[in-house]
N, C-alpha and C positions, 0 to 999 in steps of 0.2 A: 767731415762735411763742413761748408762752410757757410756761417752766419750771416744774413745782411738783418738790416732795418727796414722794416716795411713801413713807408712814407701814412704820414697820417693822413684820413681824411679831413678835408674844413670842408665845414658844409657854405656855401654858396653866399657871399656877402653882398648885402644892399647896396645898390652904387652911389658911390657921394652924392651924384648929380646926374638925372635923366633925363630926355625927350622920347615923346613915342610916336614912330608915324603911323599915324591912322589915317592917312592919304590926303587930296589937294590940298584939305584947309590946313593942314598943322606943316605944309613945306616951307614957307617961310622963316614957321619956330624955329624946327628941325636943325636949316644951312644958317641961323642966329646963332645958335646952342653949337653946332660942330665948328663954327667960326671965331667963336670965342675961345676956344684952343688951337686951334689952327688958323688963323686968320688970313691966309692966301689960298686956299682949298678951292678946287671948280668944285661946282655943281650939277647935276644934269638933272630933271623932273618926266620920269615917261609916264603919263595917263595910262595911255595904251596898257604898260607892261605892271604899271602899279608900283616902279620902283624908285629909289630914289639916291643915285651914285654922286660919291665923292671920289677928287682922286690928286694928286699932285699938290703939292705946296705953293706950287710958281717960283719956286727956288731950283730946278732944275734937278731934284735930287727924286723925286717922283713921289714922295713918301708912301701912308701906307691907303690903300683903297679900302674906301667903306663902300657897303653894298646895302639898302635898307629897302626889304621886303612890306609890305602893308603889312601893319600893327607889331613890325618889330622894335626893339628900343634902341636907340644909339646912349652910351653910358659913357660915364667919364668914372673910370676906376684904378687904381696904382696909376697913375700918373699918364693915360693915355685912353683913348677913344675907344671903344669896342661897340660892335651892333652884336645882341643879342635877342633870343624870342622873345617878346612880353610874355609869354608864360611860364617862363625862367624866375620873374618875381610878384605871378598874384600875389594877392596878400595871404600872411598865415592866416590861419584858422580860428587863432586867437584874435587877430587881428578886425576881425570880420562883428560890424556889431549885431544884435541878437533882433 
């Protein structure tokens, strides 16, 4: 029979750098913070739908689309943009004071 390596877990690492949208008022942060790594990105803001799309570089190559739901986080981690839940990084337990 044959042996493999089963991949290690790593438990879930804090992002260099965050924003969180928590709706109208933090849009401006938000397309600040994803622009400052991407710096040709559209934007779109829907009230209605509560979300908040990016998408294209303006370089004609499309890059990659972010999607941000109310109170998810857009993160800057290994070297690229990810929208994640904020409840991906409450704080720990420890972290919480008494």
């Amino acid at each position: 029979m044959d042996r493999f390596e089963m991949p290690r877990v790593q438990p879930q690492e804090r992002p260099q750098e965050s924003v969180q949208f928590t709706g109208p008022e933090s849009v401006d942060d938000v397309i600040l913070f994803v622009r400052k790594y991407r710096p040709r990105i559209n934007s779109t803001f829907s009230n209605a739908m509560r979300t908040l799309e990016f998408d294209g570089d303006g370089d004609g190559d499309g890059g990659r689309e972010l999607k941000l739901k109310l109170n998810d986080l857009v993160v800057y981690q290994h070297g690229e943009l990810q929208v994640m839940p904020g409840r991906m990084f409450l704080p720990a337990a420890d972290d919480l004071d008494d």
